[in-house]
BALOBA-1460 file (C-alpha; in Angstrom, 3 decimals):
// residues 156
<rec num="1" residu="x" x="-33.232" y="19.189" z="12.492"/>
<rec num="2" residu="x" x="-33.485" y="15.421" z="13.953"/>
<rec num="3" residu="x" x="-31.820" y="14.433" z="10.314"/>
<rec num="4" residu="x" x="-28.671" y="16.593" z="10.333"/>
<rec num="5" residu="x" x="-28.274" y="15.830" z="13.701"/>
<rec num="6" residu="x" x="-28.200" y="12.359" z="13.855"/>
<rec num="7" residu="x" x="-26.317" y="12.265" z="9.868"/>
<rec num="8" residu="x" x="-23.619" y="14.627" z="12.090"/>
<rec num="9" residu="x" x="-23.105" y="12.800" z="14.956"/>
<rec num="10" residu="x" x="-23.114" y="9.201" z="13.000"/>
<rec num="11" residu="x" x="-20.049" y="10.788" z="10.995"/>
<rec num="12" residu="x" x="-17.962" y="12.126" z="14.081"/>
<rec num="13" residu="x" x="-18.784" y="9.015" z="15.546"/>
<rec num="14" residu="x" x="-17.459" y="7.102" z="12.403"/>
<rec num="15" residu="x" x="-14.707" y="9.514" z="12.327"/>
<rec num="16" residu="x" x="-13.864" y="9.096" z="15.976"/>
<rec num="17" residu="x" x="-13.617" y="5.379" z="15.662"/>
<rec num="18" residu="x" x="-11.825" y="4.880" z="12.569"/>
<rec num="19" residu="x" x="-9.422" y="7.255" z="14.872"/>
<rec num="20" residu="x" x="-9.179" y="4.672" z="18.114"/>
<rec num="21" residu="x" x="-8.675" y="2.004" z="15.534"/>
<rec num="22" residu="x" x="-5.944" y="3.416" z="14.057"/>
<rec num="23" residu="x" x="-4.232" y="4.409" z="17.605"/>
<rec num="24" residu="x" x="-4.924" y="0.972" z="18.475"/>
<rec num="25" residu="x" x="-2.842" y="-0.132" z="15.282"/>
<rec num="26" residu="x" x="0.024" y="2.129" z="15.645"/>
<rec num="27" residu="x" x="0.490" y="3.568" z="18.911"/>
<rec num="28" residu="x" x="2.779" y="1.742" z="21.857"/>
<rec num="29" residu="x" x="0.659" y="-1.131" z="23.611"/>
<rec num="30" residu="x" x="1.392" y="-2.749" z="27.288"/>
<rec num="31" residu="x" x="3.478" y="-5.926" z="26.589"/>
<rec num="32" residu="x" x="4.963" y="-5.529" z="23.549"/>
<rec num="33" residu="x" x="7.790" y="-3.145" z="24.384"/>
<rec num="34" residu="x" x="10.258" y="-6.282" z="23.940"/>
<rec num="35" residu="x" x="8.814" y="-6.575" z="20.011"/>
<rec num="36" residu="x" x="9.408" y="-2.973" z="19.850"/>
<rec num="37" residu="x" x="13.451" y="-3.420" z="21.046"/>
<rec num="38" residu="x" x="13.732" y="-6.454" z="18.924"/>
<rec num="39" residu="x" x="12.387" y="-4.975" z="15.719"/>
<rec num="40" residu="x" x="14.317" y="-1.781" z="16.148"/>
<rec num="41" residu="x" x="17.343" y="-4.025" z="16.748"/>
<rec num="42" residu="x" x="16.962" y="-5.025" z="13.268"/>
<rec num="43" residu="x" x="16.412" y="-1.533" z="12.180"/>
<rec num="44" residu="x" x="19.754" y="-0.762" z="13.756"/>
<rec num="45" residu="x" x="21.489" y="-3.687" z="12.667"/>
<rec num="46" residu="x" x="20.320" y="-3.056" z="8.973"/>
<rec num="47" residu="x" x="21.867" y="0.686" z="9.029"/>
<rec num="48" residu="x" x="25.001" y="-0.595" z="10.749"/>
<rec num="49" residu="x" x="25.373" y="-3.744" z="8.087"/>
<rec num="50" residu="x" x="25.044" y="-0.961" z="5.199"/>
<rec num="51" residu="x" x="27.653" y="1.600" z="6.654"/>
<rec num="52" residu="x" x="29.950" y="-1.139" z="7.418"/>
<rec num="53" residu="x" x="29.552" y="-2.996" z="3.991"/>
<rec num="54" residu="x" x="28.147" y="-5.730" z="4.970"/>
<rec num="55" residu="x" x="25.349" y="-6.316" z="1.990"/>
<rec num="56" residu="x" x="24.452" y="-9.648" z="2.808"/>
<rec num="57" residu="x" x="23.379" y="-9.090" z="6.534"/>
<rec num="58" residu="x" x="21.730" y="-5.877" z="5.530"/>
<rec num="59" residu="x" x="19.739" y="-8.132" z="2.642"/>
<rec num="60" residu="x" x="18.920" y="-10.877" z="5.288"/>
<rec num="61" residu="x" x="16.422" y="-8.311" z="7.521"/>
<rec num="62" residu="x" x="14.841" y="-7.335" z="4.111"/>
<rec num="63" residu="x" x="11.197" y="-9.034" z="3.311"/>
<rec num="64" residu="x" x="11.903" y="-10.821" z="-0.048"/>
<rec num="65" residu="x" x="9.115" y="-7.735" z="-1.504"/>
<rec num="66" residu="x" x="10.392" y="-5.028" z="0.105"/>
<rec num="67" residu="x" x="9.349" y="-1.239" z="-1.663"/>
<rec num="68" residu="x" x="12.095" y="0.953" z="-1.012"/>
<rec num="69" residu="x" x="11.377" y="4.594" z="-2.246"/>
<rec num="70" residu="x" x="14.495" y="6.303" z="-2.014"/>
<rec num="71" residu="x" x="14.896" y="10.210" z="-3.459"/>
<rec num="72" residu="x" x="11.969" y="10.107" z="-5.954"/>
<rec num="73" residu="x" x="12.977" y="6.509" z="-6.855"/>
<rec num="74" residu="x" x="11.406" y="3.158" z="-6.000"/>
<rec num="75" residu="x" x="12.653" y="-0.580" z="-6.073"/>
<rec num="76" residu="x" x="10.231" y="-3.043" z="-5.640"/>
<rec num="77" residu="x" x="12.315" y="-6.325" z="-3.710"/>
<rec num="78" residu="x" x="15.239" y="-7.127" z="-2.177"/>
<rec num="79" residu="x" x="16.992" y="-8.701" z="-5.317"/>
<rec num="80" residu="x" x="15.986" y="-5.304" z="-7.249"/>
<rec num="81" residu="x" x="17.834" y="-3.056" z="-4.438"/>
<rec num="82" residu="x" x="20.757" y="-5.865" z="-3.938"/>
<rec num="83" residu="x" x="21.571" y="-5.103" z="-7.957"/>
<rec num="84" residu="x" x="21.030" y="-1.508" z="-8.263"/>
<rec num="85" residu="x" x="21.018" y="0.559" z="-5.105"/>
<rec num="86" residu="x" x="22.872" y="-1.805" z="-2.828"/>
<rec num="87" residu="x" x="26.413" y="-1.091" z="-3.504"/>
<rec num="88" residu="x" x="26.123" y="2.536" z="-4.081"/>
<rec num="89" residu="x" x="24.580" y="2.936" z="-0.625"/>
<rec num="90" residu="x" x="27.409" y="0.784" z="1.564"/>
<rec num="91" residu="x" x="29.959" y="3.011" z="-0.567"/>
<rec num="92" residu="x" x="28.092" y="6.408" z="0.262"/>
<rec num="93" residu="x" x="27.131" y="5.467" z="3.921"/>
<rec num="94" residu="x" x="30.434" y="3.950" z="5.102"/>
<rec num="95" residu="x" x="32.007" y="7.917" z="4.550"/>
<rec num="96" residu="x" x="29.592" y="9.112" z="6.670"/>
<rec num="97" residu="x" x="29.145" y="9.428" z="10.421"/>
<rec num="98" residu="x" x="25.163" y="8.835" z="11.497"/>
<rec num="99" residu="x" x="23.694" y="10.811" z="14.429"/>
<rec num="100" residu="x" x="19.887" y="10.275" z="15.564"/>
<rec num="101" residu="x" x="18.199" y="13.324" z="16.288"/>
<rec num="102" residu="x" x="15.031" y="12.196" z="16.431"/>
<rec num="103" residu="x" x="13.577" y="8.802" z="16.174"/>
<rec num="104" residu="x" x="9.960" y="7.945" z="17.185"/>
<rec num="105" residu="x" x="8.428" y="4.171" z="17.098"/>
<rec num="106" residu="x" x="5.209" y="3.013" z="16.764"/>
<rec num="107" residu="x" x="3.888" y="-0.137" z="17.508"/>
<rec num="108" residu="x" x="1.463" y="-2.668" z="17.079"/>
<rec num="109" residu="x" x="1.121" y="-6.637" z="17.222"/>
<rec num="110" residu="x" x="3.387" y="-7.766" z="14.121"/>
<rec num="111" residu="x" x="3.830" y="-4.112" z="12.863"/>
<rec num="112" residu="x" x="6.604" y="-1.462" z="13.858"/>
<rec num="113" residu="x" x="7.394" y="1.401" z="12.276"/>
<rec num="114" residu="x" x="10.372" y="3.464" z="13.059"/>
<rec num="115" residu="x" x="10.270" y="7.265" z="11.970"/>
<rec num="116" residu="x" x="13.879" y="8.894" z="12.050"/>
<rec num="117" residu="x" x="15.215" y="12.499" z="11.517"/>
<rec num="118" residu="x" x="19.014" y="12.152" z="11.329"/>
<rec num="119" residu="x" x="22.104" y="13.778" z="10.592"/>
<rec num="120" residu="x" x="25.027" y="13.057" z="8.204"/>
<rec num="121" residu="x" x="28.332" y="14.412" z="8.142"/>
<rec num="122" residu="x" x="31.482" y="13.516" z="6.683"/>
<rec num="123" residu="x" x="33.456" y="13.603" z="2.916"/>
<rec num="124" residu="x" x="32.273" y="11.937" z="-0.115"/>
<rec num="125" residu="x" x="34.386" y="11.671" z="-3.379"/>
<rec num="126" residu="x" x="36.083" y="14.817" z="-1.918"/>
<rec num="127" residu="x" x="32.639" y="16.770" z="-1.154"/>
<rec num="128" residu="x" x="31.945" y="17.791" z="2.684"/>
<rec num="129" residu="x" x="28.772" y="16.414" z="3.478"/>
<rec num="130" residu="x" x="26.524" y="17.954" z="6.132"/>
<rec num="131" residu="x" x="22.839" y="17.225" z="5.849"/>
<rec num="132" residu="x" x="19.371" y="16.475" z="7.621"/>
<rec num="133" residu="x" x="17.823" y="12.966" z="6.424"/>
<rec num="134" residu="x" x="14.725" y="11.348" z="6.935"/>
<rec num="135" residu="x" x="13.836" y="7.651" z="7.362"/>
<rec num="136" residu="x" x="11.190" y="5.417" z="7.961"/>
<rec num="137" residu="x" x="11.001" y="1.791" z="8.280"/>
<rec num="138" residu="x" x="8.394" y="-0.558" z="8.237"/>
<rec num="139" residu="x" x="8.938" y="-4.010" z="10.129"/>
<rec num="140" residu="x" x="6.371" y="-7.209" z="9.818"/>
<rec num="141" residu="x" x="7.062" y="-9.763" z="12.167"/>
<rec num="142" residu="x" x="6.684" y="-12.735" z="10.211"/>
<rec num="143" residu="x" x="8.009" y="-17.447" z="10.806"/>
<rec num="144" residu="x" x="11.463" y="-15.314" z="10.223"/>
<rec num="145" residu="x" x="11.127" y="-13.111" z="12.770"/>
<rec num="146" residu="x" x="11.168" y="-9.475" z="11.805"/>
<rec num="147" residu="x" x="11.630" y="-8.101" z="8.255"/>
<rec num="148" residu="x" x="11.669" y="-4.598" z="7.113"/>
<rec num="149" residu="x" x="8.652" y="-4.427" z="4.590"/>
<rec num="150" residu="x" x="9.256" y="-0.490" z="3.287"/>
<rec num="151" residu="x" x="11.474" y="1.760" z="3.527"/>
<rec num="152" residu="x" x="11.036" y="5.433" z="3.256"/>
<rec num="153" residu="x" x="14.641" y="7.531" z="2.838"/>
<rec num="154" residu="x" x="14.591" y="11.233" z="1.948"/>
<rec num="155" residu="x" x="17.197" y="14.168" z="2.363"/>
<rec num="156" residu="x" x="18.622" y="17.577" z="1.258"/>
């Protein structure tokens, strides 16, 4: 009975810890709330470059090996999204009025990620567009400051 025990209790314990680690990673730390408003400054900055057309100061906050996985799809850098997706996103976006409904942020020393539920509405190529979206960025703070690493975008 010793055995199990202790082969028990040494995986919860494993279990537990690989838990605190990963809280310790990810979850909001005293003194770096101003790295949390700075990187989600860029976050902003990069949604409000793309709605208003501005490509090449959305392109600047992007890490030069960016994954983007967008509807099923994936584009593996910066220059790969600048020549496919790029345009077709400003064009889309800049219809389209963006509310926040929920946003939650999650923090660590040179790591941010931003998890966002929002809501679109507006008229595309004559369709009315009303639908939930989901987003998640991933910022590295890097000699450039912060860059968004990965980005996550799904939606009805």
């Amino acid at each position: 009975m010793g055995t199990v025990w202790s082969a028990t209790a040494a995986v919860c314990l494993g279990a537990f810890g690989a838990m605190l680690a990963l809280a310790a990673v990810v979850e909001p730390k005293l003194g770096i709330d101003a790295d949390r408003e700075d990187a989600t400054a860029v976050a902003r900055g990069f949604q409000r470059s793309l709605s208003r057309g501005e490509g090449d100061a959305a392109l600047s906050v992007l890490a030069e090996d960016v994954v983007i996985f967008e509807h099923g799809g994936v584009e593996r850098s910066r220059s790969e999204y600048a020549s496919h997706h790029l345009g077709a996103d400003m064009a889309f976006l800049a219809h389209l009025e963006t509310e926040i409904v929920h946003q939650r942020v999650f923090a660590g020393d040179d790591l941010v990620i931003l998890a966002s539920e929002t809501r679109q509405h507006g008229t595309y190529r004559g369709a009315e567009i009303d639908r939930v979206t989901t987003e998640t960025l991933v910022l590295e703070k890097g000699a450039q400051g912060w860059r968004i690493s990965h980005i996550h975008w799904s939606g009805d």
